[in-house]
C-alpha atoms as a printed R data frame, in Angstrom:
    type eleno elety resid chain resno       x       y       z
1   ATOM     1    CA   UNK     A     1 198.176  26.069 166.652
2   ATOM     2    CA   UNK     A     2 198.841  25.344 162.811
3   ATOM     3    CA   UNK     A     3 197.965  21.683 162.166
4   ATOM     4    CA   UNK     A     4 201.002  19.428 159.518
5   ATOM     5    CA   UNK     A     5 199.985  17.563 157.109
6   ATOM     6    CA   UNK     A     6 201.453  15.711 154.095
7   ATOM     7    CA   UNK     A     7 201.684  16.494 150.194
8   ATOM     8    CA   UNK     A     8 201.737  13.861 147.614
9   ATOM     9    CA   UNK     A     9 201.436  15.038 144.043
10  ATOM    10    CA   UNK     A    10 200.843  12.363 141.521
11  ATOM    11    CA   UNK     A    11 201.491  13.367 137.666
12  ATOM    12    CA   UNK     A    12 198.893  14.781 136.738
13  ATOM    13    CA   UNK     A    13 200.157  17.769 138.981
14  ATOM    14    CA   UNK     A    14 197.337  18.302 141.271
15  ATOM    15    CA   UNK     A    15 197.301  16.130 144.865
16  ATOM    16    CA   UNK     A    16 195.799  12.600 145.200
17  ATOM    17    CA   UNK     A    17 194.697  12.050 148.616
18  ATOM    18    CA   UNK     A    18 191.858  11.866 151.323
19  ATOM    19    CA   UNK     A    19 188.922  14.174 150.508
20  ATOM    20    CA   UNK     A    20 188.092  17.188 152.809
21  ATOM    21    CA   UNK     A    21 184.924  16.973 151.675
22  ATOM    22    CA   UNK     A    22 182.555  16.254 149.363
23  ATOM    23    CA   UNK     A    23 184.466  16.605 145.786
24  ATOM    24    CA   UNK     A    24 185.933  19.922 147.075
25  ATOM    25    CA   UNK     A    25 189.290  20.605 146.030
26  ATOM    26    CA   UNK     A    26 192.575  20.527 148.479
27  ATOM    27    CA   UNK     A    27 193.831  23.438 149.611
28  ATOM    28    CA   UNK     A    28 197.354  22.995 148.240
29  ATOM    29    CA   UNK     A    29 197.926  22.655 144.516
30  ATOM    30    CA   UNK     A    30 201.060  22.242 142.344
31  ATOM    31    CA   UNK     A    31 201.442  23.085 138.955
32  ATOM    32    CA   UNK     A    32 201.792  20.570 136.026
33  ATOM    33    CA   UNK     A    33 205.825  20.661 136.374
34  ATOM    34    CA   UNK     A    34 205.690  20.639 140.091
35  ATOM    35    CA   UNK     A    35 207.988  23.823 139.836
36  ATOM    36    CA   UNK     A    36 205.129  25.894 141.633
37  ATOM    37    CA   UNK     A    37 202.689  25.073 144.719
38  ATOM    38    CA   UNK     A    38 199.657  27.378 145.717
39  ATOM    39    CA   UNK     A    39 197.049  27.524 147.853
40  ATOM    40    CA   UNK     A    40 193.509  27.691 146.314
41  ATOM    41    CA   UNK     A    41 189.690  28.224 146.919
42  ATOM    42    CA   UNK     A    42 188.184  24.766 148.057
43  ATOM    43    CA   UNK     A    43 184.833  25.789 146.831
44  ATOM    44    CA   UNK     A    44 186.103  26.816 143.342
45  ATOM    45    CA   UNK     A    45 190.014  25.638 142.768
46  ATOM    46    CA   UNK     A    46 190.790  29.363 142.011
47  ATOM    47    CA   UNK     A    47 194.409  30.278 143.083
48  ATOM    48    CA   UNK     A    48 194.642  32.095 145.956
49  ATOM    49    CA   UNK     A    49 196.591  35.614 145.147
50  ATOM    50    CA   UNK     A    50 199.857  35.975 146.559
51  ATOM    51    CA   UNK     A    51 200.341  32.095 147.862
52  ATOM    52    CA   UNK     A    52 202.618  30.488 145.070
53  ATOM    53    CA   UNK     A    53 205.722  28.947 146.183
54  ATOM    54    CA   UNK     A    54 208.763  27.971 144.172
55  ATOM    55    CA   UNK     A    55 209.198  24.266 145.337
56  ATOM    56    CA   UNK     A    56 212.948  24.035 145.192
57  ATOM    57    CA   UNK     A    57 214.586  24.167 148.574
58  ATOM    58    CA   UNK     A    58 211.220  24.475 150.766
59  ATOM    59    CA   UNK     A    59 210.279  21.323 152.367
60  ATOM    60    CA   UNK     A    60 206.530  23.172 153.839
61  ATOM    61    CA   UNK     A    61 203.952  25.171 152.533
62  ATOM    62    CA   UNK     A    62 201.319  26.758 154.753
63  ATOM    63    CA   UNK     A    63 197.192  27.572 153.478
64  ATOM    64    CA   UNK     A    64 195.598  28.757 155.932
65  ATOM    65    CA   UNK     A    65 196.534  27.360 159.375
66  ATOM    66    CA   UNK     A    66 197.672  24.209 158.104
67  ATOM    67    CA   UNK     A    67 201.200  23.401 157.109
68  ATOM    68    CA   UNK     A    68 201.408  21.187 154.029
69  ATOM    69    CA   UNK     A    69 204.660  19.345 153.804
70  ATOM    70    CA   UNK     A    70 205.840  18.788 150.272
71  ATOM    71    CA   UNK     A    71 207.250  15.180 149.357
72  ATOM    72    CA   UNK     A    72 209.821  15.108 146.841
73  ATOM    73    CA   UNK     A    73 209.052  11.242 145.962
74  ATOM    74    CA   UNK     A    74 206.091  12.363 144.025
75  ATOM    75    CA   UNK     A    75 207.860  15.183 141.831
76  ATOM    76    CA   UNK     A    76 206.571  15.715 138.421
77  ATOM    77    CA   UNK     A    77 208.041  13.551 135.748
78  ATOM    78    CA   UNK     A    78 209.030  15.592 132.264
79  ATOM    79    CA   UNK     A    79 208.483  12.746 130.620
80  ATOM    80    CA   UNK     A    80 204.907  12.963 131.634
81  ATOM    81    CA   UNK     A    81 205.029  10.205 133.504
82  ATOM    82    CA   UNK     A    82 201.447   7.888 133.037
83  ATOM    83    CA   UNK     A    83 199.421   5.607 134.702
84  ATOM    84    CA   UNK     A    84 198.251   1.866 133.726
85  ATOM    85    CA   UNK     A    85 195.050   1.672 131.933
86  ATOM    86    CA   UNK     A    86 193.253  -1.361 131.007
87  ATOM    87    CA   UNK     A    87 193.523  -2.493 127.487
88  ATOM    88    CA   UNK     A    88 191.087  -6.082 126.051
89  ATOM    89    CA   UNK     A    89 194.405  -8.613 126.206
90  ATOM    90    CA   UNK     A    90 197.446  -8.512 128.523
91  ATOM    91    CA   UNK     A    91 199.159  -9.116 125.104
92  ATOM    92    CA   UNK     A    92 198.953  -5.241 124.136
93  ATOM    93    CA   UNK     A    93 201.140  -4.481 126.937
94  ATOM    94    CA   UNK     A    94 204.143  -6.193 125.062
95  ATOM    95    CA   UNK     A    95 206.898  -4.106 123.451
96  ATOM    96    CA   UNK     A    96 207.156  -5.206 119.694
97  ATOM    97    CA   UNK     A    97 209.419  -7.863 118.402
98  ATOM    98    CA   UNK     A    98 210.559  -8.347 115.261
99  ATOM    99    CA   UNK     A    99 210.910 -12.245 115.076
100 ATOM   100    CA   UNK     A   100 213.291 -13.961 113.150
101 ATOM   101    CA   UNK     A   101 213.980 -14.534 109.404
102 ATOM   102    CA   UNK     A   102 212.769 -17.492 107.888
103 ATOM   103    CA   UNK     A   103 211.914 -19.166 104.459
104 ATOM   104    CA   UNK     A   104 208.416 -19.099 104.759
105 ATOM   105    CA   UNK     A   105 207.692 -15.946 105.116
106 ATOM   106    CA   UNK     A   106 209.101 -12.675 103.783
107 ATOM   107    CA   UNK     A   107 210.253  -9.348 106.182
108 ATOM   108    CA   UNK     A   108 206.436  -6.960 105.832
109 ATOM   109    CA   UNK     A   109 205.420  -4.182 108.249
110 ATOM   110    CA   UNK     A   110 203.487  -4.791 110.978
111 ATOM   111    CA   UNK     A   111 201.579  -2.950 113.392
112 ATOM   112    CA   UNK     A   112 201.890  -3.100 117.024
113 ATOM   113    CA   UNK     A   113 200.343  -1.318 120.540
114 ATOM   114    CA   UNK     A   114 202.392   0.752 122.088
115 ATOM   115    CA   UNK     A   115 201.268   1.117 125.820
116 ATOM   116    CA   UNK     A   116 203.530   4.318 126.588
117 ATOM   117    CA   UNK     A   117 201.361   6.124 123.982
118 ATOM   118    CA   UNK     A   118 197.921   3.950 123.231
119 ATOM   119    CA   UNK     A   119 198.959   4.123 119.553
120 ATOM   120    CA   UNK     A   120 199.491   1.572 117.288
121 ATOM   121    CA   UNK     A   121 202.782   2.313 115.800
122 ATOM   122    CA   UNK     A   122 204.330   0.268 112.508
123 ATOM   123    CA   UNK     A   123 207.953  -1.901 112.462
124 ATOM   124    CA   UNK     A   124 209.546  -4.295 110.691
125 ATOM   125    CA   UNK     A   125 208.886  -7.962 111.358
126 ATOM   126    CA   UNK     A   126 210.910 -10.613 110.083
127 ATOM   127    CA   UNK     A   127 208.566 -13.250 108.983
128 ATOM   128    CA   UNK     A   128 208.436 -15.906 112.246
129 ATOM   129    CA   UNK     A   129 208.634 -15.433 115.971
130 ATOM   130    CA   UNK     A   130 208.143 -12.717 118.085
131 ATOM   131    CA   UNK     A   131 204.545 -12.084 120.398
132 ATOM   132    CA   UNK     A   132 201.052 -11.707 120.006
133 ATOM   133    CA   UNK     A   133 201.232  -7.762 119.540
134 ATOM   134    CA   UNK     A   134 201.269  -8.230 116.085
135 ATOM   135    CA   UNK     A   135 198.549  -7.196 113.669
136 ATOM   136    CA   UNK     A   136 198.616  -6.664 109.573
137 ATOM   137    CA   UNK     A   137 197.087  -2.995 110.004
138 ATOM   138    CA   UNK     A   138 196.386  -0.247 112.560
139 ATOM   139    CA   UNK     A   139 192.698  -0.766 112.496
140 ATOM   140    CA   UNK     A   140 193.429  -4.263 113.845
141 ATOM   141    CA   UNK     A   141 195.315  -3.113 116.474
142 ATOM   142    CA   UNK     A   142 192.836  -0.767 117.905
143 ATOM   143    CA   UNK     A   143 189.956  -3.023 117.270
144 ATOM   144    CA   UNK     A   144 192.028  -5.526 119.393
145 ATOM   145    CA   UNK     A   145 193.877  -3.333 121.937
146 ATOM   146    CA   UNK     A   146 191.726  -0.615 122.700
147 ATOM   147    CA   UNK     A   147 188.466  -0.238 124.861
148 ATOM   148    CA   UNK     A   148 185.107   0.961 123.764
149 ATOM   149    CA   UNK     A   149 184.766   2.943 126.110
150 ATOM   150    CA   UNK     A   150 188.395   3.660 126.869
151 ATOM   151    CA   UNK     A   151 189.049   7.785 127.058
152 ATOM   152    CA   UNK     A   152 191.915  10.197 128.437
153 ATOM   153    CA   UNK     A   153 194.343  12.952 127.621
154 ATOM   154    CA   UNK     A   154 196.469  12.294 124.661
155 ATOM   155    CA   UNK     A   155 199.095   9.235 125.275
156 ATOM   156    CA   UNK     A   156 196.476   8.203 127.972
157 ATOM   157    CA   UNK     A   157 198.519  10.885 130.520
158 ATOM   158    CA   UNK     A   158 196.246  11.360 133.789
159 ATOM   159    CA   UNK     A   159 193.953  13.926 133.912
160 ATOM   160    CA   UNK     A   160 193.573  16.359 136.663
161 ATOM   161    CA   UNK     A   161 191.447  15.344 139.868
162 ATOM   162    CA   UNK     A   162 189.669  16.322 142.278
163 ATOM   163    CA   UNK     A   163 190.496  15.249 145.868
164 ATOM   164    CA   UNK     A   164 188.486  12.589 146.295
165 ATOM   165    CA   UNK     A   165 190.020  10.859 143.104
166 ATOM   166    CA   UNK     A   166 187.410  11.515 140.235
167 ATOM   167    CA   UNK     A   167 188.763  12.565 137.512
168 ATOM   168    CA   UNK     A   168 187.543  16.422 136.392
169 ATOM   169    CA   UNK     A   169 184.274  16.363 134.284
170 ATOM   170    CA   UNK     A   170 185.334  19.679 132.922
171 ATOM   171    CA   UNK     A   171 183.338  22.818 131.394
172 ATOM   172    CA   UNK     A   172 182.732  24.328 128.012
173 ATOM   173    CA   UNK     A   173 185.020  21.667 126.291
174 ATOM   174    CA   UNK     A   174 187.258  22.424 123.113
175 ATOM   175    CA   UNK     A   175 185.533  19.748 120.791
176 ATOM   176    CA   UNK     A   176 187.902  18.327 118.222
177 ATOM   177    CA   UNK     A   177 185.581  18.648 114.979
178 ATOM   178    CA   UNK     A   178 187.213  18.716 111.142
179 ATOM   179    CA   UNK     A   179 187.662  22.544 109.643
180 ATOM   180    CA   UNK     A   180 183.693  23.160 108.775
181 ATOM   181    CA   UNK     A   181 181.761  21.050 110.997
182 ATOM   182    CA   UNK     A   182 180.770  21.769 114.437
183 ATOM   183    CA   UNK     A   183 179.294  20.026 117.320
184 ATOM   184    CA   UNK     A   184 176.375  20.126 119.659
185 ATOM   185    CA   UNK     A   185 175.992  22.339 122.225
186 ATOM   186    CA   UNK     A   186 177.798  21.107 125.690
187 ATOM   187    CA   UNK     A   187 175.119  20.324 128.298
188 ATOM   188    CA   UNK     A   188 174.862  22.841 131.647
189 ATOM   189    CA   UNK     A   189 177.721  21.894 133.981
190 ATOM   190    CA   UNK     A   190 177.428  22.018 137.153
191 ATOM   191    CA   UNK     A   191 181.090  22.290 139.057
192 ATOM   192    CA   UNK     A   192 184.569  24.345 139.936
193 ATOM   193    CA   UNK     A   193 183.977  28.138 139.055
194 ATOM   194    CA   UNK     A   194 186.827  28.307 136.910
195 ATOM   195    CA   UNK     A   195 187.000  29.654 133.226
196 ATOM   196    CA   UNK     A   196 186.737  26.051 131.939
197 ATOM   197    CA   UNK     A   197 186.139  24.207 134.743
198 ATOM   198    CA   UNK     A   198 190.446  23.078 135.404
199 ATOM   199    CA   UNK     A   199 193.113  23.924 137.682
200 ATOM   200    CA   UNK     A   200 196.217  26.169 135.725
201 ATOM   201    CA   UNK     A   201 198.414  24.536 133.361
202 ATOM   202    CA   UNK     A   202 195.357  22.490 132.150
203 ATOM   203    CA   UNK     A   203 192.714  22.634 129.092
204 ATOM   204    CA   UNK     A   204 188.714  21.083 128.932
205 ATOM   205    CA   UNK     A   205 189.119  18.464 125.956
206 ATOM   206    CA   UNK     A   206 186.595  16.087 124.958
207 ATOM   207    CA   UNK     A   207 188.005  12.863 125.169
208 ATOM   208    CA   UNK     A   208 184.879  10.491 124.041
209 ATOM   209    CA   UNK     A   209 182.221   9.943 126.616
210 ATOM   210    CA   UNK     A   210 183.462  12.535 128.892
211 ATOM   211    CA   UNK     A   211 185.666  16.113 128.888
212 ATOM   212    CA   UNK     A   212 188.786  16.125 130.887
213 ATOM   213    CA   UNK     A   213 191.400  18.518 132.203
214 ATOM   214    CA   UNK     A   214 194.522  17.985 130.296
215 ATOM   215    CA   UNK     A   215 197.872  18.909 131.125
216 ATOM   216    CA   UNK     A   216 198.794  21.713 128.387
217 ATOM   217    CA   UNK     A   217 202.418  20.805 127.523
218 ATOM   218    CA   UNK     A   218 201.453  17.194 127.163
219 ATOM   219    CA   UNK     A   219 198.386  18.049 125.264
220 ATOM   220    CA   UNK     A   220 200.703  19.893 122.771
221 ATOM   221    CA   UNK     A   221 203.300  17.354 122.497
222 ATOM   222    CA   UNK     A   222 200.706  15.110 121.081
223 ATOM   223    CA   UNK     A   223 199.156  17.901 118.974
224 ATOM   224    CA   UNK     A   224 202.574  18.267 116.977
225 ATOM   225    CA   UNK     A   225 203.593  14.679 116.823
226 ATOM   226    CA   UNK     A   226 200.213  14.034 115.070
227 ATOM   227    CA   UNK     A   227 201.082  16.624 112.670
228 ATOM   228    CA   UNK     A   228 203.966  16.043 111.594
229 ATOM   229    CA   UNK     A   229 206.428  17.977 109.569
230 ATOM   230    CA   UNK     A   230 208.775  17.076 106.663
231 ATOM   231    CA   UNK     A   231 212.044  18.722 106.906
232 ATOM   232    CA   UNK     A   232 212.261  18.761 102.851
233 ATOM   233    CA   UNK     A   233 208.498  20.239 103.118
234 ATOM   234    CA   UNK     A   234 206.761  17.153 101.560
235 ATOM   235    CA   UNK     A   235 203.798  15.573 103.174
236 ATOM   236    CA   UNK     A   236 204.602  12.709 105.537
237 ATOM   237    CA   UNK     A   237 204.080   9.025 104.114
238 ATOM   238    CA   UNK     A   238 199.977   7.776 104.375
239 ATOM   239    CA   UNK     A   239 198.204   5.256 103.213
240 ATOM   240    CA   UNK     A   240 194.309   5.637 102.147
241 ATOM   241    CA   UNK     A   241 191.723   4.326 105.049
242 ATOM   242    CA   UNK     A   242 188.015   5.023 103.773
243 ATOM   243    CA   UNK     A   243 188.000   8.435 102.571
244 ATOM   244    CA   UNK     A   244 190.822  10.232 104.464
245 ATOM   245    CA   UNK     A   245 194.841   9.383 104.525
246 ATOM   246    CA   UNK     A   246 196.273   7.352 107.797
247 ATOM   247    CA   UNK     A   247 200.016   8.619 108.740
248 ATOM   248    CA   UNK     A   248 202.182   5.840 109.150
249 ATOM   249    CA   UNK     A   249 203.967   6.288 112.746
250 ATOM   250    CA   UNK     A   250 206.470   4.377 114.211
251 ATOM   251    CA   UNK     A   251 208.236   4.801 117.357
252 ATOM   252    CA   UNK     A   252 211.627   5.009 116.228
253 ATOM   253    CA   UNK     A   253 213.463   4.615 112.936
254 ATOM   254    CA   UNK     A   254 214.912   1.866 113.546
255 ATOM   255    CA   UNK     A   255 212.337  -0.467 113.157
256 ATOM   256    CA   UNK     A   256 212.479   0.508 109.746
257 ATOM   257    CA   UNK     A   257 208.847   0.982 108.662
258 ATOM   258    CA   UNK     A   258 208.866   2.868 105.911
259 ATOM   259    CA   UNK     A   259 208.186   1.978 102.315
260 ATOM   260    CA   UNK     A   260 210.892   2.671  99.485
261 ATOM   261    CA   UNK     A   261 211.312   5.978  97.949
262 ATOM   262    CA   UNK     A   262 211.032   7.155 101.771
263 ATOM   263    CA   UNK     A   263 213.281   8.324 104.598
264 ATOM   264    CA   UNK     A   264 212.282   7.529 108.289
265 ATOM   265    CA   UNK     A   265 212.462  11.070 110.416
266 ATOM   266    CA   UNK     A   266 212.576  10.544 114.440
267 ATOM   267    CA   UNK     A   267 210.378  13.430 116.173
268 ATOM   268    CA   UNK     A   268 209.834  13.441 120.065
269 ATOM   269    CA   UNK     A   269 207.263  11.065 120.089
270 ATOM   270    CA   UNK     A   270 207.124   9.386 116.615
271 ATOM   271    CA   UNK     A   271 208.813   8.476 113.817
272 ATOM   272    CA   UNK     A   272 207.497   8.974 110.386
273 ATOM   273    CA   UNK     A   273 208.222   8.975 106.978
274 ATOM   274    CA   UNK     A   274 209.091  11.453 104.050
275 ATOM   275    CA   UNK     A   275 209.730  11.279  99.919
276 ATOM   276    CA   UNK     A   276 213.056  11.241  99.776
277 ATOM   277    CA   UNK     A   277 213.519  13.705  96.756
C-alpha cells in the first residue's frame, strides 16, 4: 500500500520539511521555477532517470511507494521571491524617503538600504524629513546595515537546502577573484555526490564564510545588473573608492540620482547612469 504525503516547496525550489534522516535529501525535488518535480537519490540528490513531472495539471507525484502531493500555495515566485534576513537596525528595513524641501538644507544624493536586494542604492533627498535609512555614502550604509558575518546568494535569495533545513555547504566552489589572482585551494568536502555538491538549476558560489547553492537564473540576474551596460556604449557613472571605481545604482530613475552631464537608464534590477553625449 503506497503511503501520501505532502509537498511544500519554498523558493529556493527544493522542499522544506521534516527530515527523513540524518541531512539526507527528500525524495521529491522541484526545479528552481517549480515547472518540473523529480524524484532523486536520498543518499546523493542525483535525479532519478525517467521520474520528472511537468507540474501543471497533476496534483500527485509518486517516488517510490510513496505518493507526494504537490501544493500549489508554495509555487515558485519569478520574482525570486526571498526570505527575511537580519540586518544591525530595524531602520534598514525602511523604503527610502526623500523628505521635504527646506531652507536649510539643499536637495544632495543620498544613499539608502534596500532590503529586496541588500544593496545600498542612491536617491534624491530633499534636505529635511524622511527616516533613518539615510546615509551620505554607500560605505555608510553597509557599515550600518549589513552583518559581519551576513552571507547568501546574490539579493540575499535562499539557497538550496537540505531536508532538515541547513542550508547546502556546497563543493568545489566558483571563487569570485579579480582577472589574475586566484584563491586557495577549497578544503576536502565531505557531502551530496553531485558534480558540485547542488541539486539542478543551482551553482557552488562562495558567499563569505561559507559556499552555497545558488539558484542559476537569479545568480545571473545579479551578474548583469552589476555590470551594467550603456546603451550609447559609454561606461556607466562611478565615483573613485580607494583604488577601484564604485557604480552608482539606484533602484529606479526616478529618484533621480544621477549627477549632471548624465542620463538615468532603468535595467531589471537597477538603475544607473550614463554620459549623455
Amino acid at each position: 500500500m503506497n503511503d501520501w504525503r505532502s509537498c511544500h516547496c519554498d523558493e529556493s525550489g527544493i522542499r522544506n520539511a521534516s527530515p527523513v534522516s540524518n541531512g539526507n535529501y527528500e525524495p521529491l525535488q522541484c526545479d528552481a521555477k517549480q515547472k518540473w518535480c523529480y524524484c532523486v537519490d536520498t543518499k546523493t540528490g542525483e535525479e532519478i532517470p525517467k521520474t520528472r513531472t511537468k507540474k501543471d495539471g497533476i496534483d500527485t507525484i509518486t517516488c517510490g511507494k510513496t505518493n507526494y502531493t504537490i501544493s500549489q500555495e508554495f509555487l515558485y515566485d519569478s520574482n525570486f521571491g526571498q526570505k527575511s534576513y537580519p540586518v544591525t537596525k530595524e531602520s534598514c528595513k525602511l523604503d527610502r524617503s526623500k523628505g521635504v524641501a527646506c531652507k536649510e538644507k539643499k536637495p544632495s544624493v543620498r544613499f539608502y538600504f534596500d532590503y529586496s536586494t541588500s544593496s545600498c542604492l542612491a536617491f534624491e533627498y530633499l534636505g529635511c524629513g524622511g527616516n533613518e535609512n539615510n546615509y551620505n555614502d554607500s560605505s555608510s550604509c553597509i557599515h550600518v546595515c549589513l552583518l559581519v558575518d551576513g552571507s547568501g546568494c546574490s539579493g540575499m535569495n535562499p539557497p538550496a537546502r537540505l531536508s532538515n533545513g541547513e542550508a547546502i555547504n556546497c563543493n568545489t566552489p566558483q571563487l569570485n577573484f579579480p582577472p589574475g589572482f586566484s584563491g586557495p585551494t577549497p578544503p576536502p568536502y565531505v557531502g551530496p555526490n553531485l558534480t558540485d555538491g547542488c541539486p539542478v538549476n543551482h551553482k557552488c558560489l562562495n558567499k563569505g564564510f561559507i559556499s552555497l547553492c545558488c539558484n542559476n537564473d537569479n545568480e545571473d540576474r545579479f551578474h548583469a545588473a552589476y555590470n551594467p551596460k550603456c546603451k550609447n556604449g559609454k561606461e556607466p557613472y562611478s565615483v573613485p573608492v580607494d583604488s577601484w571605481k564604485e557604480i552608482r545604482y539606484g533602484k529606479s530613475c526616478e529618484d533621480n540620482f544621477c549627477p549632471k552631464g548624465y542620463r538615468c537608464q532603468d535595467a531589471e534590477i537597477f538603475a544607473y547612469c550614463c554620459k549623455s553625449t
